[in-house]
N, C-alpha and C positions, 0 to 999 in steps of 0.2 A: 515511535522514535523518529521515525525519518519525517511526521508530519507537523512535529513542532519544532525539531530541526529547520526544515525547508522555510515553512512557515517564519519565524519570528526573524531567520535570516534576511528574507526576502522583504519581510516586513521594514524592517530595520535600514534595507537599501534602499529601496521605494521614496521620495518624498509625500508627505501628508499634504491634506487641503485642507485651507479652513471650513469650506465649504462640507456641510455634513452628508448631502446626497453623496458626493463624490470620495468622500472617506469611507462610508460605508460599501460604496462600488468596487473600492480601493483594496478594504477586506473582505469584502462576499468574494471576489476575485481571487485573491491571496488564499482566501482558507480554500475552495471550492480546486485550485490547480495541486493544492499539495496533498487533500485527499482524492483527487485522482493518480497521481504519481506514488503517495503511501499503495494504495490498494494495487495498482497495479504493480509496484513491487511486491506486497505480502500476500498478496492471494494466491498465487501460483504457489509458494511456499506451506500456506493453509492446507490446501488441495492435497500436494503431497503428501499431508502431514495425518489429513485424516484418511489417503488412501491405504497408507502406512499400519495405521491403528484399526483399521477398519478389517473386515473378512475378505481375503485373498479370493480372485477369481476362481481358481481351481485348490479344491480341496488336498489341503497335504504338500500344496508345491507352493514355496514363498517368490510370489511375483516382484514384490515391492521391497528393496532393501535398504535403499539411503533417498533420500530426500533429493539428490540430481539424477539419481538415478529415474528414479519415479518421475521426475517433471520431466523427463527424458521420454519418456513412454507415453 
């Protein structure tokens, strides 16, 4: 969501070139900033998500209960 959001936004602002080396520079650029910016907003959230799902440190005691909680940890 947030990478073709950022993306086509950015896109959109950007001017194009005729030039094809530089368009292409123009997108490799464009996609390569918004899948670093998606993943560093969802992967913290993933992390949580499968700490969550996954088996608790200590048997019988729930470590992990909400999702800012757990990225809190």
């Amino acid at each position: 969501m947030i990478y073709f959001g950022f993306y086509f936004n950015v896109k959109d602002a950007l001017p194009t070139s005729s030039d094809p080396t530089l368009e292409f520079l123009r997108k490799f650029t464009i996609g390569l900033t918004s899948g670093t910016i998606s993943s560093c907003v969802n992967i913290p959230f993933d992390v949580a998500k499968s700490r969550i799902q996954g088996p608790q440190p200590v048997l019988g005691e729930i470590k992990y209960r909400t999702c800012f909680q757990t990225m809190a940890l």
